[in-house]
C-alpha positions as CSV (number, residue, x, y, z in Angstrom):
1,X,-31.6,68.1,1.1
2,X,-32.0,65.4,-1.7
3,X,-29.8,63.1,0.1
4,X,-32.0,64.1,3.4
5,X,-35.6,62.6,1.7
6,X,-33.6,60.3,-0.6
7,X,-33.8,57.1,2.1
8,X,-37.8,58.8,3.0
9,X,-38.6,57.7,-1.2
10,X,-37.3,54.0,-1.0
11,X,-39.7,53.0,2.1
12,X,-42.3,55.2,0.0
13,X,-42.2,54.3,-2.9
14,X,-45.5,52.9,-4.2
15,X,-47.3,55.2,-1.5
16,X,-51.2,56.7,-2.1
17,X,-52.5,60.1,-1.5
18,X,-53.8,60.7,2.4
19,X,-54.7,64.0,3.6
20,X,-54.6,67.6,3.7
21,X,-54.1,68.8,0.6
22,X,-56.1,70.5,-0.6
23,X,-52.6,71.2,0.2
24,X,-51.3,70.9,-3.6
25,X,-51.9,67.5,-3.6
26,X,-55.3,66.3,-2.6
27,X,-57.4,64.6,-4.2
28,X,-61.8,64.3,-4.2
29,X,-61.9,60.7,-4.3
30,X,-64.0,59.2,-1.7
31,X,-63.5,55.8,-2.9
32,X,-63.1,52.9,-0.9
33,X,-60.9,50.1,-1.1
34,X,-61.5,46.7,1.1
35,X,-58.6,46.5,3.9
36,X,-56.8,44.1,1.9
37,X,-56.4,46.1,-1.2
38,X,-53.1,47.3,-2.6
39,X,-53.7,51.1,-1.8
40,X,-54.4,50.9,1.7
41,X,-51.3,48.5,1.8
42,X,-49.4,50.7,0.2
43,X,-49.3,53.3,2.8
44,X,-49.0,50.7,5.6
45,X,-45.0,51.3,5.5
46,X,-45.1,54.9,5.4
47,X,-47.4,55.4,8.1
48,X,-45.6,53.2,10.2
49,X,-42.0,54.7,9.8
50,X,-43.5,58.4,10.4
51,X,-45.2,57.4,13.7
52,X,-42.3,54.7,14.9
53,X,-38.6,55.2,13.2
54,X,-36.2,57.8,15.5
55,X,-35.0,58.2,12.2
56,X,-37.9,60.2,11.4
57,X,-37.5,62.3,14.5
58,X,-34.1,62.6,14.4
59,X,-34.5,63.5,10.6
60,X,-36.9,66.9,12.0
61,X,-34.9,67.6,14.7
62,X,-31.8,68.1,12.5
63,X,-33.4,70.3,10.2
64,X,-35.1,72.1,12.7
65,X,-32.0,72.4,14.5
66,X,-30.0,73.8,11.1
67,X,-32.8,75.9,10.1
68,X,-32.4,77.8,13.9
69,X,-29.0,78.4,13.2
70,X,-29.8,80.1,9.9
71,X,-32.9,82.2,11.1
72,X,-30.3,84.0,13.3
73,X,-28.0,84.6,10.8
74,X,-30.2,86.0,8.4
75,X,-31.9,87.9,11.1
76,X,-28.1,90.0,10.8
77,X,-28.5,90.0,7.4
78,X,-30.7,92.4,5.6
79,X,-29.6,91.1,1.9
80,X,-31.2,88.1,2.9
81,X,-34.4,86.9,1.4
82,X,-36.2,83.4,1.1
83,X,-39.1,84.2,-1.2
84,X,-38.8,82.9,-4.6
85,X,-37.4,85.9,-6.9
86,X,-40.1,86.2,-9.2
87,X,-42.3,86.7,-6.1
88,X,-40.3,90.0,-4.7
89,X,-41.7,92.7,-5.4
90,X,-39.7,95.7,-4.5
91,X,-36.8,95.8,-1.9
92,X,-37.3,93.8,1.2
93,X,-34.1,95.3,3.3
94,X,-36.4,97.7,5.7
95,X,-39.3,95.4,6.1
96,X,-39.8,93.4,9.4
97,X,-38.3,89.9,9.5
98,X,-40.8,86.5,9.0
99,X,-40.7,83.1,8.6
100,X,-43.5,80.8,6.4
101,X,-44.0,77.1,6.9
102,X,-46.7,74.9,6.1
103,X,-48.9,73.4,8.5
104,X,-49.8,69.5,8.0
105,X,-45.9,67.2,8.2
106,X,-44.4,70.1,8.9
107,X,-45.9,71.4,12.3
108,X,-48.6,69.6,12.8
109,X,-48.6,64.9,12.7
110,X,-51.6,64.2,11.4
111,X,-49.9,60.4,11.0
112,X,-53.3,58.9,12.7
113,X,-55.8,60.0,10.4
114,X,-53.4,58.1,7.9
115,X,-52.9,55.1,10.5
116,X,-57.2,55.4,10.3
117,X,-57.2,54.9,7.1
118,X,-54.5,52.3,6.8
119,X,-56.5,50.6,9.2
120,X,-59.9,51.1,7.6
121,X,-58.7,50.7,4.2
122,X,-59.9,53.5,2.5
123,X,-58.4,56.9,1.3
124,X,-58.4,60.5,1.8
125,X,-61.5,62.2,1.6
126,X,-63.0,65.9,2.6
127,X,-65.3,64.7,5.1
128,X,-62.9,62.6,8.1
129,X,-60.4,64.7,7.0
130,X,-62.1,67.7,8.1
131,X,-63.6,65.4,11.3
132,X,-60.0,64.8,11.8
133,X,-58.8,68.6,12.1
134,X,-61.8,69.1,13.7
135,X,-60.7,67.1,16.5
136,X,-57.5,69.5,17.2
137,X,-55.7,66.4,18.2
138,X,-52.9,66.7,15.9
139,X,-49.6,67.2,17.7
140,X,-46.3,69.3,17.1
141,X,-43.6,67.4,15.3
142,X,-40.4,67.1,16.7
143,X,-38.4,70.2,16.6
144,X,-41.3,72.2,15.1
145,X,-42.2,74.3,18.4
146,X,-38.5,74.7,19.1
147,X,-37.9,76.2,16.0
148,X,-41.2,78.8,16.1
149,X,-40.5,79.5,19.8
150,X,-37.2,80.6,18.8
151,X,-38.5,82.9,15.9
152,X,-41.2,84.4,18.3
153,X,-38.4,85.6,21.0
154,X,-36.3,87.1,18.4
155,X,-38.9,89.5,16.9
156,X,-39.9,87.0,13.9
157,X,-43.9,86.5,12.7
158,X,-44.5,83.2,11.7
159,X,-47.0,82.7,9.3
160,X,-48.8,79.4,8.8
161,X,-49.8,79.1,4.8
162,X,-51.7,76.0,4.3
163,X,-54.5,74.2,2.0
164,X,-56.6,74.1,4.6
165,X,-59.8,74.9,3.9
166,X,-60.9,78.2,5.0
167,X,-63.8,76.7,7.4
168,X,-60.8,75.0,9.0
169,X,-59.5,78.5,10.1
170,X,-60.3,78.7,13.5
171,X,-60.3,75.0,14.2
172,X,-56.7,74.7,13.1
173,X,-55.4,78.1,15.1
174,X,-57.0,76.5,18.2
175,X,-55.0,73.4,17.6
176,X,-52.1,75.4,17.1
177,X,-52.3,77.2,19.9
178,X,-52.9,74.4,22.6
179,X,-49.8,73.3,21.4
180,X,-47.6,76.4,22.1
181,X,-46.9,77.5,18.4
182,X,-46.9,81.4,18.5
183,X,-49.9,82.8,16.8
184,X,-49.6,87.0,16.6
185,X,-52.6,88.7,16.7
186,X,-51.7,91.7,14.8
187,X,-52.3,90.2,11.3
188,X,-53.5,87.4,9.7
189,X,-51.2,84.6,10.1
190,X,-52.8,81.6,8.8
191,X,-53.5,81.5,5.2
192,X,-55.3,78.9,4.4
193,X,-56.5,77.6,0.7
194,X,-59.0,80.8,-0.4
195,X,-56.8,83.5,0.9
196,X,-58.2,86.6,-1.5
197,X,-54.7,88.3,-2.1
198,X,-55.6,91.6,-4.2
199,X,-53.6,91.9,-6.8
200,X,-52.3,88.6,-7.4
201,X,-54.6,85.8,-9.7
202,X,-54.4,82.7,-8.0
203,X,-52.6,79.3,-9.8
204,X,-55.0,76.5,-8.6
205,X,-53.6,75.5,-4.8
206,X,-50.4,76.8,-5.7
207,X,-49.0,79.3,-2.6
208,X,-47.6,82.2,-4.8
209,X,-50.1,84.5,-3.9
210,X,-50.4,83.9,-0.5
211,X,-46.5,84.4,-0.1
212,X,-46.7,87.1,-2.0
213,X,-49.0,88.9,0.5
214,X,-46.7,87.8,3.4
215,X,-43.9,89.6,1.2
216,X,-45.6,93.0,1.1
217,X,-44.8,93.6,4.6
218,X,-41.6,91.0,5.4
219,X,-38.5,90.5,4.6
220,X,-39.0,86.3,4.7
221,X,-35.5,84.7,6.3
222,X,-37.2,81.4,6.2
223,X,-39.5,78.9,4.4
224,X,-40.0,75.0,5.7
225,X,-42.4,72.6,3.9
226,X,-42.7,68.9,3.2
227,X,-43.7,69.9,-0.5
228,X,-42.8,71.5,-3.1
229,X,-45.3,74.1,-3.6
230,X,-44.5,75.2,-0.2
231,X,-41.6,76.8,-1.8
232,X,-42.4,78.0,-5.0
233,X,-45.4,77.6,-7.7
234,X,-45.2,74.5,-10.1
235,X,-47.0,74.9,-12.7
236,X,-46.3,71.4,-14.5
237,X,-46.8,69.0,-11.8
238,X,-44.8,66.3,-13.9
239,X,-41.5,65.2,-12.7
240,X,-39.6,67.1,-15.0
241,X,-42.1,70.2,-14.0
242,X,-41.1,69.6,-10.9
243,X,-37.4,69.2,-11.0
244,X,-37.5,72.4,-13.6
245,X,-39.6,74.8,-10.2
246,X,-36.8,73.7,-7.9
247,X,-33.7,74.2,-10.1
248,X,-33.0,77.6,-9.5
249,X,-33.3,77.4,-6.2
250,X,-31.5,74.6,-5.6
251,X,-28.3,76.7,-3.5
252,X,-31.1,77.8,-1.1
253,X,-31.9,74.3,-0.2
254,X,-30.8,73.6,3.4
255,X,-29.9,77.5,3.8
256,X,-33.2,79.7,3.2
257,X,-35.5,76.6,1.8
258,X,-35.9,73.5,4.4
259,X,-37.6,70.8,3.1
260,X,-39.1,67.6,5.8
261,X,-39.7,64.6,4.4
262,X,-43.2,63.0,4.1
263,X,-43.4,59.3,2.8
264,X,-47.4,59.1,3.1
265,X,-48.9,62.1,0.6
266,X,-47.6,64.6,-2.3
267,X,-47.8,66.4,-5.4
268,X,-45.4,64.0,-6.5
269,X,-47.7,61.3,-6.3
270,X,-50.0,62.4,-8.8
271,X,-47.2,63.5,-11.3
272,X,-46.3,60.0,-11.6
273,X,-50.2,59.2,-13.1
274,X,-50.5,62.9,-14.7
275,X,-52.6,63.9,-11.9
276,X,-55.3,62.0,-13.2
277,X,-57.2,61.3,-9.6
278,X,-60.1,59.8,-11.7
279,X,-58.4,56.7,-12.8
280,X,-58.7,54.1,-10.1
281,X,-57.0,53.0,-7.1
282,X,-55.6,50.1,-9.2
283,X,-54.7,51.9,-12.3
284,X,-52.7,55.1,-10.1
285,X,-51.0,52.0,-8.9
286,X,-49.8,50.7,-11.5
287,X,-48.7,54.1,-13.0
288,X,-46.7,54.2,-9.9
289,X,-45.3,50.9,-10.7
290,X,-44.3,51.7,-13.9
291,X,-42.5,54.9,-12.8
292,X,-40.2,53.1,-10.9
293,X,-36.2,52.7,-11.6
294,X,-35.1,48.9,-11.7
């Protein structure tokens, strides 16, 4: 999977924050920068190859495609388990199957609120991107539906666990749903940022918790992100932090972990200016810059 975002990092490499995160990787600035400016700029490249490179749809269709073949394999398979280990509590072999994948770059392309604010030239804030979800305009991205249509005929939940904000909850499920994604009705399958889970002490943003709720009553065959934290909690968002939360996990990769590529936004970002979202557009830059191997 390295080798899958590797060619996703050179287009992106000097990229700036855009939107959802709350998802691990938001930020509160509500700064603007003139149209010209290097941060808008910046993100003019990613935007672009997201919304207009078949590489980028034939990169989610392939994974998408792979991660089908392995949903039905470890459907047979009741050894199987995708949550992280320190996550598990208890034996998951009787428990009904699921699958967990994020919502924004994964299921849902919100690629024109960035193209809005490559356009505009300004950045992620909480206000258009709520507007923007608001909206429920965001559509599935390639292989997504597929590969959730699939789990839903074969007896799988699928749970949605994103930062969304909770009074994004029904807003999102109705965008979701317009769309074709299965949404059960039996239980509470979007978790967005807030999720009480009794029990657990929420890290920040981090997912743990909210996995660890899906894992009380699933066995989970699956998990899909385009971060990270969609996989397992990093509690040192630095790169060696990062690379340290993925190492022992790194056989899973491409079997029970599927990670999509997202050149616009990321917890990577800030790692590279030790998440310091207070220093300005200018200085995160040139962090960035100096972060980079020449």
């Amino acid at each position: 999977m390295k080798n899958l975002i590797a060619p996703v990092l050179v287009l992106a490499a000097t990229l700036v924050c855009g939107c959802a995160t709350t998802r691990n990787e938001p930020h509160p600035s509500t700064a603007k920068v003139a149209s010209s400016g290097a941060a808008a700029n910046d993100n003019l490249n990613a935007v672009a190859w997201s919304q207009t490179a078949i590489e980028h749809d034939l990169i989610l269709r392939e994974v998408y495609r792979i991660a089908g073949e392995k949903l039905l394999v470890a459907l047979k398979d009741r050894q199987w388990d995708a949550l992280p280990r320190e996550e598990r509590k208890g034996s998951s072999r009787r428990l009904k199957p699921a699958v967990i994948l994020d919502i924004d770059e994964t299921v849902l392309d919100n690629s024109p609120y960035q193209a809005r604010l490559v356009d505009g030239g300004g950045e992620y804030n909480e206000f258009t991107w709520s507007e923007w979800c608001r909206e429920k305009a965001a559509k599935p991205l390639p292989g997504a539906l597929e590969f959730t249509q699939l789990a839903a005929r074969n007896g799988v939940s699928v749970f949605y666990l994103s930062n969304r904000a909770q009074d994004l909850n029904d807003v999102t499920l109705e965008n979701l749903r317009s769309e074709g994604f299965p949404v059960g009705s039996s239980e509470q399958m979007f978790l967005g940022l807030g999720t009480v889970v009794a029990g657990c002490e929420q890290n920040g943003t981090e997912k743990g918790c909210r996995r660890q709720l899906v894992g009380r009553k699933h066995r989970v065959l699956l998990q899909i992100g385009d971060q990270l934290g969609d996989f397992v909690d990093v509690l040192a968002n630095t790169p060696a932090g990062r690379r340290a939360a993925i190492a022992p996990y790194e056989a899973w990769l491409g079997t029970r972990w599927f990670v999509l590529p997202n050149p616009t936004y990321g917890s990577w970002e800030p790692a590279l200016f030790n998440n310091e979202w207070a220093k300005t557009a200018a200085e995160r830059r040139q962090a960035k810059l100096e972060g980079l191997r020449k």
